[in-house]
C-alpha positions as CSV (number, residue, x, y, z in Angstrom):
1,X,0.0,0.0,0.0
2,X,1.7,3.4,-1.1
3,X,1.8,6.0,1.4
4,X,-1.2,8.1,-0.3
5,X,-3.8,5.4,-0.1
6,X,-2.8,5.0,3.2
7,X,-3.5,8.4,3.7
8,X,-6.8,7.6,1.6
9,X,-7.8,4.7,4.2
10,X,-7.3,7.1,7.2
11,X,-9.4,10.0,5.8
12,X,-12.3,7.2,5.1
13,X,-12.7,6.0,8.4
14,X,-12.2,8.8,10.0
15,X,-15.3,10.5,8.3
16,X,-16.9,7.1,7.0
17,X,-17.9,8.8,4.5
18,X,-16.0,10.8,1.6
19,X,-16.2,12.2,-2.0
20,X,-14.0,11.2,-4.6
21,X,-13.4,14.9,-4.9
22,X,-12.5,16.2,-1.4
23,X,-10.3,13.1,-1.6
24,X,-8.9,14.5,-4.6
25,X,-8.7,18.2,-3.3
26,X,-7.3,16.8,0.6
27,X,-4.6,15.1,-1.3
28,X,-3.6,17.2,-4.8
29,X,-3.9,14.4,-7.0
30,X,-6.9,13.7,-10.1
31,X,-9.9,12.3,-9.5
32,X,-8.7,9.5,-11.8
33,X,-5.8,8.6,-9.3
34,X,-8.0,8.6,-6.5
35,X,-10.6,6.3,-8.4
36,X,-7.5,4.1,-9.2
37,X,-6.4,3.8,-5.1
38,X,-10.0,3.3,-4.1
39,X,-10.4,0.7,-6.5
40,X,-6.8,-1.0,-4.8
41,X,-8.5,-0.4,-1.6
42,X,-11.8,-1.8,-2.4
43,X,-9.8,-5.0,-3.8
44,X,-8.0,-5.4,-0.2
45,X,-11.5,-5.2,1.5
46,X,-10.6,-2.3,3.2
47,X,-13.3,0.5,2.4
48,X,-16.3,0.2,-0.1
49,X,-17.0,2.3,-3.6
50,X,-20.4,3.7,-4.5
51,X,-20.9,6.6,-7.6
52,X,-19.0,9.2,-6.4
53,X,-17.6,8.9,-3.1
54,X,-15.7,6.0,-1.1
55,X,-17.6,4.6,2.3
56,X,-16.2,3.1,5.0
57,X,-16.5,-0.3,5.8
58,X,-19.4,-1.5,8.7
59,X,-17.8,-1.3,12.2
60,X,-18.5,-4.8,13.1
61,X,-16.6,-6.2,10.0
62,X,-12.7,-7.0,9.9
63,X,-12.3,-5.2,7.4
64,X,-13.3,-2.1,9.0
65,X,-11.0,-2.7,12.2
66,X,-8.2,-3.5,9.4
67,X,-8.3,0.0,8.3
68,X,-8.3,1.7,11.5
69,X,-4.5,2.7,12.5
70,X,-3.4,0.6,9.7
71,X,0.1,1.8,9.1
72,X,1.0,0.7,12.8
73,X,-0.6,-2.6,12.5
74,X,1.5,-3.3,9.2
75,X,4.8,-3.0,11.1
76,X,3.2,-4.8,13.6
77,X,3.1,-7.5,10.7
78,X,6.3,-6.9,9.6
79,X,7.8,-7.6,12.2
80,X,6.3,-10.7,13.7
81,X,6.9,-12.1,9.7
82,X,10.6,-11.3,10.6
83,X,9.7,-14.3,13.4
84,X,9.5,-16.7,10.5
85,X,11.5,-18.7,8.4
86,X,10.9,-20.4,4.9
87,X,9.5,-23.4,5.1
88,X,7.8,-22.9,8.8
89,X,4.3,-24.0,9.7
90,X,2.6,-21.4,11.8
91,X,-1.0,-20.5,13.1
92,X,-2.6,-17.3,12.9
93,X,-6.1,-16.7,14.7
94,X,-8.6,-13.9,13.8
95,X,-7.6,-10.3,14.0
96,X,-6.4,-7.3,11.7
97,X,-3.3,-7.6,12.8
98,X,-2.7,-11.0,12.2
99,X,-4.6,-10.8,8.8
100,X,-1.8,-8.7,7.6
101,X,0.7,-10.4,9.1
102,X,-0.9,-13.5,7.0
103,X,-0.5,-11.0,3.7
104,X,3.3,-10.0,4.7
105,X,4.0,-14.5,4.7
106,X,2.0,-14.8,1.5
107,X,4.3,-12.2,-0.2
108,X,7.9,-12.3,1.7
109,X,8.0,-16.3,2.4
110,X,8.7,-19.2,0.7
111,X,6.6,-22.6,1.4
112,X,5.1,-21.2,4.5
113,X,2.0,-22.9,5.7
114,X,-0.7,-21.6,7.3
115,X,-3.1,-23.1,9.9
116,X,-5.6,-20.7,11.0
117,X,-9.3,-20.6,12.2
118,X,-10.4,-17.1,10.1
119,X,-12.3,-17.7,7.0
120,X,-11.4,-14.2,5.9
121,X,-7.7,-14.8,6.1
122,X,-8.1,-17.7,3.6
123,X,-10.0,-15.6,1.9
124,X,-8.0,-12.1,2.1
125,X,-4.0,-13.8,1.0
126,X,-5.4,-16.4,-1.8
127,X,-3.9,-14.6,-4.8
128,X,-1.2,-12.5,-3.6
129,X,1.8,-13.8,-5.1
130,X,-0.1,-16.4,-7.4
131,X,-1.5,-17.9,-3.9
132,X,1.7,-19.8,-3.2
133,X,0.6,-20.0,0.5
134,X,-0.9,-23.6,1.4
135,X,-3.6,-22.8,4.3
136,X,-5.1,-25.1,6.4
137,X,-8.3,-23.9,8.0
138,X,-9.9,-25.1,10.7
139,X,-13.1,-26.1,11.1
140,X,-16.0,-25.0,13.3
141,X,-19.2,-22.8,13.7
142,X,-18.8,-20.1,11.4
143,X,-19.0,-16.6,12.8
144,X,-20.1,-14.4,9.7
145,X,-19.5,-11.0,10.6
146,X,-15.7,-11.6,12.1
147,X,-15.3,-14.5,9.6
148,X,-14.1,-16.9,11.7
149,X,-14.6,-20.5,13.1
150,X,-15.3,-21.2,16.3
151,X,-16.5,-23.9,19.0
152,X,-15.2,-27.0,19.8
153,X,-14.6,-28.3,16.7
154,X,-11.8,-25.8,16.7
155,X,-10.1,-27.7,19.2
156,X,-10.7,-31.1,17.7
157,X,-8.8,-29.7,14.8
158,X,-6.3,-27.8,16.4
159,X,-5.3,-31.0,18.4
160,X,-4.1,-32.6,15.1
161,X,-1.4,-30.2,14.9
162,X,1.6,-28.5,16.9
163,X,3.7,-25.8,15.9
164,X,6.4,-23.5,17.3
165,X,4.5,-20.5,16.7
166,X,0.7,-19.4,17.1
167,X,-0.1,-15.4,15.9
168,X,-3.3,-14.0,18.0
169,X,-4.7,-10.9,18.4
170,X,-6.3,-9.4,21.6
171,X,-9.3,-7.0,22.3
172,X,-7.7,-6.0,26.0
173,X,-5.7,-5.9,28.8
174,X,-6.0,-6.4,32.6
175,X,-2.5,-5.0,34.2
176,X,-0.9,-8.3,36.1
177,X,-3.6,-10.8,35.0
178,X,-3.5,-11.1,31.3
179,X,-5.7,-10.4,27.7
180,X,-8.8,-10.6,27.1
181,X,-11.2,-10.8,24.3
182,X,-15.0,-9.5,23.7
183,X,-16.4,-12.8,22.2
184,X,-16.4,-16.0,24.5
185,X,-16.1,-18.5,21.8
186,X,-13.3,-16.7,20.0
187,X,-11.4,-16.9,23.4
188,X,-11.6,-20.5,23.3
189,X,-10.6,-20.7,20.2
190,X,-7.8,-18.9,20.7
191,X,-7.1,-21.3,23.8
192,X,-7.9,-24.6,22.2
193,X,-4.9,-23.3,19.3
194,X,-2.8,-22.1,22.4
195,X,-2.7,-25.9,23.5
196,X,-0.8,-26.8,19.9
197,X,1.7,-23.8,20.2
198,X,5.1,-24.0,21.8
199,X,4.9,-19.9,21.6
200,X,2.2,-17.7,22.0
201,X,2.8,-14.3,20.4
202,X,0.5,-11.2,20.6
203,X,0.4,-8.8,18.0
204,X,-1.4,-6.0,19.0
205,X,-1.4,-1.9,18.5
206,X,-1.1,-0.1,21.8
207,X,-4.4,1.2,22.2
208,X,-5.7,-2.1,23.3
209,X,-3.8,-1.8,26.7
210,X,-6.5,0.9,27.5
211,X,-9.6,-1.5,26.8
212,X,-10.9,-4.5,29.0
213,X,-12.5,-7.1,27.3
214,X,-14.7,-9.6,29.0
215,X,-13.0,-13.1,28.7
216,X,-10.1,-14.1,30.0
217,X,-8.4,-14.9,26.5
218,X,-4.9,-16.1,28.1
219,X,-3.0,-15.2,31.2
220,X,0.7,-13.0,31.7
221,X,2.4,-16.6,31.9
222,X,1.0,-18.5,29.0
223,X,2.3,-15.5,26.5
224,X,5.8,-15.9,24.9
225,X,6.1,-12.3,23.2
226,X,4.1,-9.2,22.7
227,X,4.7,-7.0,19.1
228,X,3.2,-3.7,19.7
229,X,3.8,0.3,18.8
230,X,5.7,2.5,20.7
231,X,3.2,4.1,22.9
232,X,2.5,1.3,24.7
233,X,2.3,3.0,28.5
234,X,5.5,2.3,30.6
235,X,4.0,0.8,33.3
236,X,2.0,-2.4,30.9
237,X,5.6,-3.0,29.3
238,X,7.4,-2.9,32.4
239,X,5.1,-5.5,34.0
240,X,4.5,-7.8,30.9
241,X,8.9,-8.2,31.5
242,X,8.7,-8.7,34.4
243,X,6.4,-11.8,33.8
244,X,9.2,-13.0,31.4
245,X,7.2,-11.3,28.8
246,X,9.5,-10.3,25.2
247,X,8.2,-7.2,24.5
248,X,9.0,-5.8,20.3
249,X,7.9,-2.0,19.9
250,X,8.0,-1.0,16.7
251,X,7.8,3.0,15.5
């Protein structure tokens, strides 16, 4: 993504709402080169295009939380595909962070395969780089508006496998207990994949150490490594290293 449709992507959700030419005004460029981003945009899932003007993408969908604070969550991406090594199996659970990080393997990696539980990953890296990527996705109840499976058919799956790496996201943070997650069943799932990972890595942007969310998705000890951005507050980094935590802030 070049540094104008990022640009583009931030305007969008911001407002939800924008005309193809504001967008071209707000950024000194043709209305034909905006049409042009929004369609590369549109093609990533990341906003939608109507006659005229460029919408953002439903709150509750993926793609929407994708967009938000999107040029942190890339290096956030980057860097945990740094982690990983040609020819490595790894799992990646459901979250925009770990969607891109799916994206960065598909196009950096060789023979990577991955196991995962989110329909729209699958969906989201099938053709970049001619869909070289071999995914395995688990199976489950399918939750449509996150695109991902769920229940314990997650686990009877996940069981078949174990890897040295497992990618998740996280909704929250409770200082000295752990992360949690807003959707029960996705916190099972996350700790039914847990159970075929030697490492648990987070991938999260910092603004998740301000929310609580209702689960209990995994406790201080049972996390190998947080990658985050660089204003994660002091006193969450200091105590996820004290728990033997690896912390990797990117800027």
């Amino acid at each position: 993504m070049t540094d104008r449709q990022t640009k583009i992507l931030e305007i969008v959700t911001r407002q939800k709402k924008v005309e193809v030419a504001a967008l071209s005004e707000m950024l000194g460029v043709s209305q034909v080169t905006i049409r042009k981003d929004l369609d590369a945009l549109e093609g990533m899932e990341l906003l939608t295009r109507e006659h005229g003007y460029a919408a953002a993408k439903n709150m509750s969908d993926i793609g929407n939380r994708l967009a938000l604070r999107y040029d942190i969550k890339q290096k956030i991406a980057q860097a945990a595909a740094d982690m990983v090594s040609d020819g490595e199996t790894v799992m990646i659970e459901s979250g925009s962070s770990c969607a891109l990080l799916a994206a960065c393997l598909a196009e950096r990696k060789k023979d990577v395969t991955i196991i995962t539980n989110s329909a729209f990953i699958a969906r989201f890296i099938r053709e970049i780089n001619g869909g070289v990527v071999k995914t395995i996705l688990l199976g489950g109840e399918y939750q449509k508006e996150a695109e991902v499976m769920v229940g314990p058919l997650v686990k009877t799956c996940a069981e078949a496998f174990y890897v040295d790496k497992l990618f998740m996201g996280t909704d929250g943070y409770i200082p000295d207990i752990g992360f949690t997650c807003g959707d029960m069943m996705r916190a099972e799932a996350m700790k039914s994949m847990m159970g075929s990972a030697k490492n648990a890595i987070i991938l999260t942007d910092s603004s998740k150490f301000k929310e609580h969310g209702v689960v209990l998705q995994s406790r201080l000890k049972d996390i190998h490594k947080i990658i985050t951005d660089s204003e994660i507050p002091a006193d969450a980094k200091t105590t996820l290293q004290q728990n033997g935590i690896q912390v990797e802030v990117v800027e």
